[in-house]
C-alpha positions as CSV (number, residue, x, y, z in Angstrom):
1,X,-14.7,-118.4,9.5
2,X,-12.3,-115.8,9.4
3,X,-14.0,-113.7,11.7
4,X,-13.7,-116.5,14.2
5,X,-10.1,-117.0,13.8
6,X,-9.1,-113.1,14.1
7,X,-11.0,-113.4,17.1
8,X,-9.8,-117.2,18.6
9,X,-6.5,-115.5,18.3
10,X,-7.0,-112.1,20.0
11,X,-8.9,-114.5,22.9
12,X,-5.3,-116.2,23.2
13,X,-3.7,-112.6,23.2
14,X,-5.8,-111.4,25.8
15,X,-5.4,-114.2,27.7
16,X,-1.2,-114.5,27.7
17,X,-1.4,-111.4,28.8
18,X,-3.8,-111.7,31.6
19,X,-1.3,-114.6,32.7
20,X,1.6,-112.2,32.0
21,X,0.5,-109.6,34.6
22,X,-0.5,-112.3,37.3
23,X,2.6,-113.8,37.1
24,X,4.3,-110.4,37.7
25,X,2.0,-109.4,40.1
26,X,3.3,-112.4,42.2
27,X,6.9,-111.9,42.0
28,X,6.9,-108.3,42.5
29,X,4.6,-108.8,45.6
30,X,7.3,-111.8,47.1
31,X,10.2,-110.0,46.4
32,X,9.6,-107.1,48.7
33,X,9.8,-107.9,52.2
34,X,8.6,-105.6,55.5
35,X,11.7,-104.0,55.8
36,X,12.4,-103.1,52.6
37,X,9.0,-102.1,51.6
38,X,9.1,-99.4,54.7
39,X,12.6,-98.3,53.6
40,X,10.8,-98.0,49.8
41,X,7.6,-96.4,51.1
42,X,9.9,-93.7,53.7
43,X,11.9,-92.8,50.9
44,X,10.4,-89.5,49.7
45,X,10.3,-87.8,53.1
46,X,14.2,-87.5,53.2
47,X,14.5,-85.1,50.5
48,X,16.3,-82.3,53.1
49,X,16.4,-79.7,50.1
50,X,13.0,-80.0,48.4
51,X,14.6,-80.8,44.9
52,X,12.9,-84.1,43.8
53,X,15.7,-86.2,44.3
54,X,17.1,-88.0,48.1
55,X,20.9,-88.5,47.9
56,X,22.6,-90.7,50.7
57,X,23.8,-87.8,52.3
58,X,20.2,-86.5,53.0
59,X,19.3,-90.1,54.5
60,X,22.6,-89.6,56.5
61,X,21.7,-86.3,57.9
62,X,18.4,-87.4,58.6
63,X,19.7,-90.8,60.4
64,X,22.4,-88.2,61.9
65,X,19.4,-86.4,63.6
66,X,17.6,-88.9,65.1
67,X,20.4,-90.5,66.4
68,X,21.8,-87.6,67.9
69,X,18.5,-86.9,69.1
70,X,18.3,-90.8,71.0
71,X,21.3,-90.2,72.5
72,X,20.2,-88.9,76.0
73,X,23.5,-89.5,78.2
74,X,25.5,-88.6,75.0
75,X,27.7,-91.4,75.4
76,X,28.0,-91.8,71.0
77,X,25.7,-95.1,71.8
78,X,21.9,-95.8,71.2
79,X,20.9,-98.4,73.4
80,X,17.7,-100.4,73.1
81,X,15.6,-97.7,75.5
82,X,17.2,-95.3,73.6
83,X,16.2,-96.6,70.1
84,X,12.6,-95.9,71.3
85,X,12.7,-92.2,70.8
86,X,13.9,-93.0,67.5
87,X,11.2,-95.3,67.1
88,X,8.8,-92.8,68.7
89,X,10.3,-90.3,66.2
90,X,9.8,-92.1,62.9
91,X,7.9,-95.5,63.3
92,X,9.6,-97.0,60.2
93,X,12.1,-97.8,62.2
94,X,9.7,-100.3,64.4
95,X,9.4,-102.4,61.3
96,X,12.6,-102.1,60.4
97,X,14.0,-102.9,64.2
98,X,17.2,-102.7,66.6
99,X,19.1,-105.7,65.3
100,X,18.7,-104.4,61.9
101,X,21.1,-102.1,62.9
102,X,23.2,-103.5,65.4
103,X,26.1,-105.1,63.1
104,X,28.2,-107.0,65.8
105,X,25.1,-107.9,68.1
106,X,26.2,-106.3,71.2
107,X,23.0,-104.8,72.1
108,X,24.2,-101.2,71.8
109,X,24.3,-99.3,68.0
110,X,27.1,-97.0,67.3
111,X,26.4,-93.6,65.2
112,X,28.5,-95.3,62.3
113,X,26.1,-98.7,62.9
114,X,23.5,-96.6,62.6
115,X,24.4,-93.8,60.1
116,X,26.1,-95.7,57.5
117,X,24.8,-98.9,57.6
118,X,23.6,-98.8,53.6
119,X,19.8,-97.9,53.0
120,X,17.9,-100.3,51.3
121,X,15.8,-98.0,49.4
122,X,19.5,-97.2,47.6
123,X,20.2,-100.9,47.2
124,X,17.2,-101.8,45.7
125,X,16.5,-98.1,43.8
126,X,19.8,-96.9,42.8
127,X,20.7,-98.9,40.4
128,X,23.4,-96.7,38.5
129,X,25.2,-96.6,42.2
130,X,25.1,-92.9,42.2
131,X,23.5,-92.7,45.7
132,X,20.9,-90.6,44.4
133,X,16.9,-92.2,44.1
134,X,14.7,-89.7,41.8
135,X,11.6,-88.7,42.4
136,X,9.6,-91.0,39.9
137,X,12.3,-93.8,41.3
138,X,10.9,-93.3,44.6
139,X,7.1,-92.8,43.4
140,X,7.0,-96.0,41.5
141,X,8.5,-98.1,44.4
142,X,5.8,-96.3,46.9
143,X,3.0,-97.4,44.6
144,X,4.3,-100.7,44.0
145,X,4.5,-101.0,47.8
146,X,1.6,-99.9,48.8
147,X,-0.1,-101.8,46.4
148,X,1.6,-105.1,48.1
149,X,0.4,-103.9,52.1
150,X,-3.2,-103.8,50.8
151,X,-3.2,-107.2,49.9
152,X,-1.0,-107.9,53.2
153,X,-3.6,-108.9,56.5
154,X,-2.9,-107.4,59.3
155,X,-1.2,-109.4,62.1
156,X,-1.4,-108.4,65.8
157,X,0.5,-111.7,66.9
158,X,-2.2,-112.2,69.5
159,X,-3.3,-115.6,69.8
160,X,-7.0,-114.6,70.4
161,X,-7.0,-112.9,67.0
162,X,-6.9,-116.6,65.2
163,X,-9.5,-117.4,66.9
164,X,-11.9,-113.9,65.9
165,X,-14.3,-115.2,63.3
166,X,-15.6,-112.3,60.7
167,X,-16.1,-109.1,61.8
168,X,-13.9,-109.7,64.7
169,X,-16.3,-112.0,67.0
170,X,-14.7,-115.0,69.1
């Protein structure tokens, strides 16, 4: 009789916790959109210096560049051709799209729309506002992310696609 109690009451342990985990499995999958999830899963390959930890000036530089870099005519404005050699470039930034940056919705960024418009990997990592994301910061989030695309299906927005039974078939 005991022996069945000890283990009705580990059952009910064991399953709390399976409940527990599900439940944060489901939030932490939500809360993460596209945009953010690229910034989160982008994060690591801005460390300029190699030192295991990406500071906003590193993002800046690195935005710097590839601004610099769209700018063909020079004119201190990425237009929406333009944006394609940053897209080109890095395609993070086809997720994460034009009007993302584009603050007053005039069709043309700035370098200081571009450049200092704040990095969501910070606001969502840097929680001690030091503009600095750690290695194991941006390690966890890049697991945690990846973890959420795997579940995520793939969308082509082709209408043909809806219509593809399994294995790809109309």
């Amino acid at each position: 009789m005991i022996a069945s109690m000890i283990s009705r009451q580990r059952w009910s342990q064991v399953c709390a916790f399976a409940v527990l985990v599900l439940l944060l499995g489901a939030c932490s999958g939500s809360s993460v959109g596209d945009v953010d999830s690229v910034f989160l899963t982008a994060a690591g390959s801005w460390d300029r210096n190699r030192d295991n930890v990406v500071t906003c000036e590193e993002w800046k530089a690195y935005a710097g560049e590839l601004f610099d870099e769209a700018d063909a005519n020079r004119d201190g404005i990425v237009d929406t051709a333009e944006y394609g050699k940053i897209v080109s470039t890095d395609r993070m930034f086809q997720t994460v799209g034009f009007g993302h940056y584009d603050a007053n919705g005039d069709g043309k960024l700035t370098r200081a729309e571009f450049v200092d418009k704040p990095n969501r990997a910070f606001v969502l990592l840097d929680k001690n506002k030091e503009c600095r994301l750690t290695g194991s910061q941006v390690a966890g989030a890049r697991a945690r992310t990846e973890k959420t695309f795997e579940h995520k299906k793939s969308e082509s927005g082709d209408p043909r696609d809806a219509q593809k039974g399994p294995g790809g078939s109309i």
